[in-house]
N, C-alpha and C positions, 0 to 999 in steps of 0.2 A: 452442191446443187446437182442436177441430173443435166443429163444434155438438151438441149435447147429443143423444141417440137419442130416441127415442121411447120409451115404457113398452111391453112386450107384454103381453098379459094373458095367463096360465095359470088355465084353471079346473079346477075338482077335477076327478080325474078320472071320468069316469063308470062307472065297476064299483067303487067305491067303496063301501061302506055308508057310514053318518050315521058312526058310531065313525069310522071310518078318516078316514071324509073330515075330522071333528075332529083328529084325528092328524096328519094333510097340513098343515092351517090352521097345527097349532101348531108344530110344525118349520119352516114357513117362516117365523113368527114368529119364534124362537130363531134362523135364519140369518140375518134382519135385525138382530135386536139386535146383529149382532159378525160377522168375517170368518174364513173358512178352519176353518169348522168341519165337520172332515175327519171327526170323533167323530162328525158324525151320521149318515155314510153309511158308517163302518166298522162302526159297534157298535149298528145297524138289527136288529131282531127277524129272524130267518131266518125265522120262522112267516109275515112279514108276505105281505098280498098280494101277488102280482107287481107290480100296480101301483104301491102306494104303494111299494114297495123301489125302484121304478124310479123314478119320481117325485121321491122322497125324494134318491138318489144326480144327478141330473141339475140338482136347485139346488144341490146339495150343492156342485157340481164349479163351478156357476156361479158363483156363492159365490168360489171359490177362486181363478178365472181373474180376479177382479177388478168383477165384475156386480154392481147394486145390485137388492137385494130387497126390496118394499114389499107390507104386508097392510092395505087400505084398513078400516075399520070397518063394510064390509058383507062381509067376511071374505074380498075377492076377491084373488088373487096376484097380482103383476106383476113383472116384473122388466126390466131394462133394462143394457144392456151398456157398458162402459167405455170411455171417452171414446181417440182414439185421438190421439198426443203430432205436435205440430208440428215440434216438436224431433227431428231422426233418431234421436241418440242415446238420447235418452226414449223415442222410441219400442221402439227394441231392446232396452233395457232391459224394459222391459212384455213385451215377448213372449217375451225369455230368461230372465225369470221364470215365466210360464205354464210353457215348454218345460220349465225345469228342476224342475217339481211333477210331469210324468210322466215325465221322467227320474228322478230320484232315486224313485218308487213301483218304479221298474223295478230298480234299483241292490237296492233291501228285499229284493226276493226271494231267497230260502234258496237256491234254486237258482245266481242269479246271483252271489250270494256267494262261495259254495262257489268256484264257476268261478273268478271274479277269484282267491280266497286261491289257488287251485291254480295259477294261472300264473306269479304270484306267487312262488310257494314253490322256494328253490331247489332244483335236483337236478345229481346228476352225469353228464356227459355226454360221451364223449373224453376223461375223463383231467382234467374240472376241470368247477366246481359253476357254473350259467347260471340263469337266467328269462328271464321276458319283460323284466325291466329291464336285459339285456344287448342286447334290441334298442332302449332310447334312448340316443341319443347323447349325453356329457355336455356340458354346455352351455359351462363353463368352456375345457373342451380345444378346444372347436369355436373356442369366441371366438377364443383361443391361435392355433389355425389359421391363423385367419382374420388376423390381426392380423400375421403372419409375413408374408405375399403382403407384396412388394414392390413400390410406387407405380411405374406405368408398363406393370410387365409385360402379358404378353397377358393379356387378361385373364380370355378364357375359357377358358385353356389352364393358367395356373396357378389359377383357381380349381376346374376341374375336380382337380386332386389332392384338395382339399381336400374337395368335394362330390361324389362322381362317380356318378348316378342311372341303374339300370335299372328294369324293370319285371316285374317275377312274376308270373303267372299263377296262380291257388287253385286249385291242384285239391285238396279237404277232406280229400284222404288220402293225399297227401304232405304231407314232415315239413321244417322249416328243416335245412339242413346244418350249419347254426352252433351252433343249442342244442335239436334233433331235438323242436321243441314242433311239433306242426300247423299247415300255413299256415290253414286256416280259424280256428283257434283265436287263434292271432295275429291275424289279422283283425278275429276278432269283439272279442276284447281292446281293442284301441285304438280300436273303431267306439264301444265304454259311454264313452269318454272325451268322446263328440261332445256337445253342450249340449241335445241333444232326446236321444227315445226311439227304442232299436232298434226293427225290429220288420221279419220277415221278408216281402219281398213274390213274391206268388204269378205263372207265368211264369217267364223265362227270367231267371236271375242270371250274371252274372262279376263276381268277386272280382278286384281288383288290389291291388298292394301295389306299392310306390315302394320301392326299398331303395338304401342308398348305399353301393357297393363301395370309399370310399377309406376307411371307419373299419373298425377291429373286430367281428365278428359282420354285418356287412354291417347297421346300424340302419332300421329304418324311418322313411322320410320321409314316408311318409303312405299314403291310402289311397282305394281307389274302387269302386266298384261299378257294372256297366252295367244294369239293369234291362227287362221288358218296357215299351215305352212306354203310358201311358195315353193310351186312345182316343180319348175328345174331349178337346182344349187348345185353345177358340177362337183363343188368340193366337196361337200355333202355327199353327192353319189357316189361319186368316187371312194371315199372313206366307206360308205354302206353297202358298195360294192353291187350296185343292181343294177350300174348304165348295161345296155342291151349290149354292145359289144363284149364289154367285161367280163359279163356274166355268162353269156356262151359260150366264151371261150375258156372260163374256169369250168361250166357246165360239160362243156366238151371232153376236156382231158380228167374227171370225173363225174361219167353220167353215174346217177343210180336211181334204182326201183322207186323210191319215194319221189324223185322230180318226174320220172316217166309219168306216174299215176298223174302226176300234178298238173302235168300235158294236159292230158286227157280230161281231166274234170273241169279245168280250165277253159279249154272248148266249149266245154255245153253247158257250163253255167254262166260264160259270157250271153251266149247265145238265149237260157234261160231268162234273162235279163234284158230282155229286148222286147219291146210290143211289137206283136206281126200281126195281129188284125186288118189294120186298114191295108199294109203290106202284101198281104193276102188275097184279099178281097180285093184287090188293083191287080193282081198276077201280078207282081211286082217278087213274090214268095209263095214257095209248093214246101208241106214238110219233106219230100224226096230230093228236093235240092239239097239238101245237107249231107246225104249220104253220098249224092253224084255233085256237086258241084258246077253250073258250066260256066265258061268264059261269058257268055251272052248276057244272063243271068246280073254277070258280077257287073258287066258293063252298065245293063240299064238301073241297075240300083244308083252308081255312082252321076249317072246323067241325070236321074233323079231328085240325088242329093243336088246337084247341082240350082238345077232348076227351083227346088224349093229356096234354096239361100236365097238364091236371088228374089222370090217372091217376098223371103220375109227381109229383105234389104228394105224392099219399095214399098210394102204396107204393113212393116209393122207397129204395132199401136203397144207403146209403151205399158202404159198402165195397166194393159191385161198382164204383164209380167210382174207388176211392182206387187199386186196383192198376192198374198200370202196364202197357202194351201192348208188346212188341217191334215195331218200327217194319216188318215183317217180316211179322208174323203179319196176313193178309189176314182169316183166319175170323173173329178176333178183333175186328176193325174193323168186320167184316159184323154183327156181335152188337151192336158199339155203335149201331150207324148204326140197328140194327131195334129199340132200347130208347125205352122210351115219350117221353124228355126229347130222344133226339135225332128219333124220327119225326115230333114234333110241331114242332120245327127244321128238318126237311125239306120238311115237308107247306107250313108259311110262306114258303120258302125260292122252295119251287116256283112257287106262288101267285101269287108278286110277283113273279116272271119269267115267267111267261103273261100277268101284265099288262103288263108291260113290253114283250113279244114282240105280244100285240094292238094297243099303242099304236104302236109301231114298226114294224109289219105294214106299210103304206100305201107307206111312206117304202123298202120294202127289196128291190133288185131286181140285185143288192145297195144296199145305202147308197155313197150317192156325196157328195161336198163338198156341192153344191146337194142333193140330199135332206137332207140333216143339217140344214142350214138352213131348209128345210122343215120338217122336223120339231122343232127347236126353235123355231119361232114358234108349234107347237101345243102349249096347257097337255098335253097328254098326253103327248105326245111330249116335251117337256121334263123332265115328271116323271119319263120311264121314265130317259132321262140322267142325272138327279138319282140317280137308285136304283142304278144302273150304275159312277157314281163314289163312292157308298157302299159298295159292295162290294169294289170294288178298295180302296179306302181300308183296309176292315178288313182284309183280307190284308196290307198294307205295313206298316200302323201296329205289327203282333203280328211279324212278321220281318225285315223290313228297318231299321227305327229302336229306337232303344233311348233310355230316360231315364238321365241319370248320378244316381241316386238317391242317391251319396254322395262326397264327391269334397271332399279337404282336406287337410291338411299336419298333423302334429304336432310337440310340441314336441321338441327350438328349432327346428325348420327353419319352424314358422308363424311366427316373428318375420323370418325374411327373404323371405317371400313365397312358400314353398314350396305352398301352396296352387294359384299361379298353374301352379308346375312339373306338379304332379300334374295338373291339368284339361286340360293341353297334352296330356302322356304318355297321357292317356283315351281321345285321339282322334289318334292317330297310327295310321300303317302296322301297325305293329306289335300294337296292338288290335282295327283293323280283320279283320288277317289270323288273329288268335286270334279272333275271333269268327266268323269263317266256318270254322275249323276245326272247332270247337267244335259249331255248330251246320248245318253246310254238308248235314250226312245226316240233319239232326232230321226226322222224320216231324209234320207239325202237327197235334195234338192233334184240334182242332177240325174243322180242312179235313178231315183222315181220319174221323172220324166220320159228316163229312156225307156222304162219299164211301164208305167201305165198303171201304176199301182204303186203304194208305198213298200219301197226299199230299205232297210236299217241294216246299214254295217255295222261289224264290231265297232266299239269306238273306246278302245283301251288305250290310253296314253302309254307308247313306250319310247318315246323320241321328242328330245326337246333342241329345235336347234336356234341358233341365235348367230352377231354381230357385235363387234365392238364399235364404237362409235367412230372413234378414230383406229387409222389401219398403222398406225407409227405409235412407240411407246406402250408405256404398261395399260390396262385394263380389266377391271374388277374380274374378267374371267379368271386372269392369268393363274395358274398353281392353285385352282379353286376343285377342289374333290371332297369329300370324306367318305369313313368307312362306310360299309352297307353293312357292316354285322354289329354298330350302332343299333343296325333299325332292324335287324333279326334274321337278315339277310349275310351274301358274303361276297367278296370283291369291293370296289368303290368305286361311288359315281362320280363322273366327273365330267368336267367339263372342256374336253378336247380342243385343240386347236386344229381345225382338217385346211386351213388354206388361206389364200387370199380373195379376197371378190372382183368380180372384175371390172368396178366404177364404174355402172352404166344403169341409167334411166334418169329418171325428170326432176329428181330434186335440187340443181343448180338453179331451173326456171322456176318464173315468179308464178303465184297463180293467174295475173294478167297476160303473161305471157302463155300459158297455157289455155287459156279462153283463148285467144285470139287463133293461137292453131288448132285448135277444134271447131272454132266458127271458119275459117277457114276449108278446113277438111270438112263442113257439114255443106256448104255452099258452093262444093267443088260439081263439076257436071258429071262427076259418077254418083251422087247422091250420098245419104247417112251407109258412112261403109262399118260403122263403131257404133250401135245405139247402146252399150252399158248394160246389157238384160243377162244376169246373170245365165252363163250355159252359152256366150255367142266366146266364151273364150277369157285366157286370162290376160288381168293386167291390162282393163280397154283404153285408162289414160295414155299410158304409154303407146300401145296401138296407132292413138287417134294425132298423140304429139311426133312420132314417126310418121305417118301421113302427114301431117299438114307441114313438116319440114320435106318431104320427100313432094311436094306440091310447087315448095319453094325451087324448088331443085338444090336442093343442098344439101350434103352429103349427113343424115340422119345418122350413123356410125358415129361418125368422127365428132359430131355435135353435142350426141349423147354420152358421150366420155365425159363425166364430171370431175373427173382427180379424186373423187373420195374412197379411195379403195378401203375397206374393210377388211379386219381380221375373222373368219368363220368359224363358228364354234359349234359342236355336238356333245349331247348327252344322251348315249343311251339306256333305260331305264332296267332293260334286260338282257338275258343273256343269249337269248335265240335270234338277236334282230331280224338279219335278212331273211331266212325262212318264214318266220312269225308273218312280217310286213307282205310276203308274196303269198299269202295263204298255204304253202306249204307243211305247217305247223299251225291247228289251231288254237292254242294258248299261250300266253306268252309266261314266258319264267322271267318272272322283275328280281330286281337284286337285291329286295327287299321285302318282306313281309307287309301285303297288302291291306292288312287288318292292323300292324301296330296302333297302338293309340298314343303314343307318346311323342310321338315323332318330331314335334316343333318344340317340343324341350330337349331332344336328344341332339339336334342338328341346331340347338341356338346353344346347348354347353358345349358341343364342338366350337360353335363360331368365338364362345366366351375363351373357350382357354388356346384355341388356335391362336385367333386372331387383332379380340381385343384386349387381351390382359396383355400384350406386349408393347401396344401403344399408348395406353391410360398411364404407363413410365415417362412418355415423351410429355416435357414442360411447352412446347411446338406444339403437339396436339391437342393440348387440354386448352391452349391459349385459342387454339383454332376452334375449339368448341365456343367457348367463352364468348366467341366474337358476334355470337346470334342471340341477339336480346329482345324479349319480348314487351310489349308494349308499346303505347303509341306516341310518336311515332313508329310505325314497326321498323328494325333494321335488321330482320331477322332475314338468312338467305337463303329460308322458305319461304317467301313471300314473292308474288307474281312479281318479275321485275317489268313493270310496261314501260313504254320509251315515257321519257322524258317529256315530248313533246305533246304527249298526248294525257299526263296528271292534269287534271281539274281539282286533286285534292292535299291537303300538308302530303308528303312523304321521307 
């Protein structure tokens, strides 16, 4: 075991009365005497304060996750978090206990219910009665299969009859051609089977789905999701090597001509990318400013910026953000770009590139190799490069790279490594070139706002990064590569290990617990400092559950420590990365021939003779396949597992 934590203190909170704050004392008392007491944060007074309901549900949950909570005899609260396992498998245990107290809260829901029973439920379709348990495969037949292949043969060639994997694309409004269910629906289906909580993220999604064309109804073998990447992932940067410090100071002890240039175009097509209209028309911006810069100038843009936040703090009206722009409509984008949350984004925007542009002033006649190194021996001048590749950064990170936010095999195909199949299939040709389909004409949200007209970035997938679920023990990434000259290419992709994560945000809290600090932080008398409108900033749950702990007066750091630390993984797809992603290079060299057509048979007869022709030997695996039988009752362990408490029907 590790060494013991530290106690935190929690003190009452201060908008409390004396009653309340009596109240707070004694529920933390009553959560110390005994564990997982979920009664106090369900069956909490509605009258009560914001605070104590938010207070009250935040031990509550702490409580639950495994935390120890002590009330010293001067009535003061502490709590202190659980010890984390030496052991890999203790330790995963521990935390797919956590996961599965807000997976199964999520399984409760009347709505979720419903859904599960209706997939569920069979119907007629073509002339005979299907569900969603006509896409598992039975485990028995599979074994059967499997057990027929004859020792010697090829063995990727007979095992493919048996397994023969493509890949589907979700679009939510098309229907399986096997049992006419929704592919999103299927999706979301077998996603409640996963040991944590769903939960939709905001950005760009693809759905995949693995299906096996050698059985019946074509089964799912598993499933994926490509996500927007989040923004900062030290380890991430770190391996890609573009944190601003990093990078200057590689840039430093090698400037040359190409990044000099890079300076400079960088400048003015940030700058390009900005509506100055209204800017203008306010004196607020001269085009001679650019060339002279003044301090005055920079100030009142930023006092500016100021002033509008706070304008759209106190009236803004949601629903003008919620509807949707045609990528098209220029007037429309003119209207976003003059709204008080995006001018006060502009007026920042501008600000930090007339300082940029006065610190780089000296150095630019244009920028040459030797001026760049000039210029990064001066703190200003280095700083403005620092700000330069922060900006490129945030354009790559939102189009060019995607997180695989879900990505794993279900059963039987997880007993023979189908895991490994689906995270290959993720980042194939074939994903790549649906995702530039897909998003190749997307108009970016943001970039167009700030601009006042539609924007479209490249949007070439060359970076895929991910997570393991548990941060102790093995993991479907682990030793997971193949060749790229398979796929007509040369090197191999693969899927890196760059670090550890650093166990922090909201997934120990309940989503009641979550309400409660956001009703809180909305009710506090600085007013909605979080309204969720895409463009006011990343990650607003988190945001808003740091406020309403930072309300409580309670140390929001130390709270948001969850213990689930994470394993970080990267794939990248080419061989130019860093250059490519900071516009530096505009095309990217993949490590792979972009056009193959074969791809998802070339990387499933890798997966066949890699990975499962050496397990279909083990009598332990075939039996673990075996164990998922279809029919009803179903006991197959592709099938929603809902609590218990909550069947109304056989199971």
């Amino acid at each position: 075991m590790t060494a013991t934590a530290p106690w935190i203190s929690l003190p009452t909170p201060p908008a409390l009365s004396r009653a309340e704050a009596r109240t707070f004392t004694a529920t933390a008392k009553q959560l110390a005497s005994a564990r997982g007491h979920a009664s106090v944060r369900d069956n909490q007074d509605r009258r009560a304060h914001p605070a104590l309901a938010a207070a009250t549900c935040v031990l509550a949950d702490l409580v639950d996750q495994g935390w120890s909570i002590r009330v010293d005899p001067a009535q003061r609260v502490a709590v202190r978090p659980p010890k984390e396992a030496n052991d890999p498998e203790r330790e995963k245990a521990r935390v797919r206990k956590q996961e599965l107290l807000k997976r199964d809260e999520q399984l409760s829901v009347p709505s979720v219910r419903r859904f599960v029973a209706e997939m569920e439920q069979p119907r007629e379709f073509r002339g005979r009665f299907v569900s969603v348990f006509s896409l598992m495969r039975d485990g028995e037949e599979l074994r059967a299969a499997l057990e027929r292949l004859e020792p010697g043969d090829n063995a990727a060639k007979s095992l493919r009859a048996v397994i023969d994997p493509y890949v589907q694309v979700v679009d939510p409004t098309e229907r399986c051609a096997h049992t006419g269910l929704r592919l999103g629906d299927i999706w979301r289906y077998f996603r409640h089977t996963w040991s944590n909580q769903y939960t939709s993220t905001p950005g760009r999604t693809m759905l995949l789905l693995i299906r096996d064309r050698a059985a019946p109804c074509h089964p799912v073998i598993g499933i994926a999701a490509l996500g927007s990447s989040i923004v900062q992932i030290k380890e991430r940067d770190d391996w890609i090597g573009w944190q601003s410090n990093q990078f200057t100071e590689a840039l430093a002890e090698h400037p040359t001509t190409r990044m000099a240039r890079w300076v400079d175009q960088r400048l003015d097509s940030a700058l390009d990318d900005l509506y100055l209209d209204d800017l203008i028309e306010d004196g607020l911006y001269w085009p001679s400013l650019w060339a002279h810069p003044a301090d005055e100038a920079i100030e009142r843009l930023r006092k500016e910026s100021i002033a509008r936040r706070d304008d759209h703090r106190r009236f803004v009206q949601r629903r003008e953000f919620k509807r949707g722009i045609e990528p098209t409509d220029a007037e429309a984008w003119r209207q976003r770009a003059e709204s008080d949350l995006f001018r006060s984004k502009r007026c920042l925007a501008l600000a930090d590139l007339l300082r940029c542009r006065a610190a780089l002033l000296p150095f630019l006649s244009p920028l040459t190799r030797n001026g760049l190194a000039t210029a990064l021996a001066d703190p200003g001048g280095r700083r403005a490069v620092s700000d330069l590749v922060r900006r490129a950064k945030a354009e790559s990170v939102g189009t060019e790279m995607a997180d695989l936010t879900v990505c794993g095999a279900i059963a039987p195909y997880n007993a023979l490594l189908g895991g490994k199949l689906v995270a290959a299939l993720a980042v194939s040709p074939t994903v790549v070139h649906a995702y530039h389909e897909r998003y190749g004409d997307y108009a970016s949200v943001i970039a167009s706002s700030m601009a006042g007209r539609p924007i479209h970035r490249r949007n070439n997938l060359v970076f895929v990064g991910t997570t393991s679920l548990y941060g102790a023990g093995s993991s479907q990434y682990n030793r997971l590569h193949f060749p790229a000259e398979a796929l007509g290419g040369a090197g191999r992709i693969e899927f890196r290990e760059l670090g550890r994560s650093r166990s922090f945000g909201t997934s120990h809290l309940s989503s009641a617990t979550v309400t409660a600090l956001v009703r809180l932080s909305e009710q506090s008398r600085s007013g909605v400092r979080v309204n969720s409108i895409f463009g006011e900033g990343v990650n607003p749950k988190l945001r808003k559950v740091r406020d309403g702990l930072d309300l409580l007066g309670w140390p929001s750091e130390a709270l948001l420590q969850h213990g689930r630390q994470r394993i970080v993984y990267g794939v990248s797809l080419v061989s130019n990365l860093l250059p490519y992603l900071l516009g530096a290079e505009t095309e990217p060299n993949y490590l792979f021939r972009r056009n193959v057509k074969d791809d998802v048979t070339k990387i499933t007869d890798w997966w066949l003779q890699r990975w499962l022709s050496p397990r279909v030997r083990s009598t332990e695996v075939l039996n673990a396949v075996a164990a998922h039988r279809s029919g009803r009752p179903s006991r197959h362990g592709a099938r929603v597992p809902v609590p218990k408490a909550n069947l109304s029907r056989e199971s």
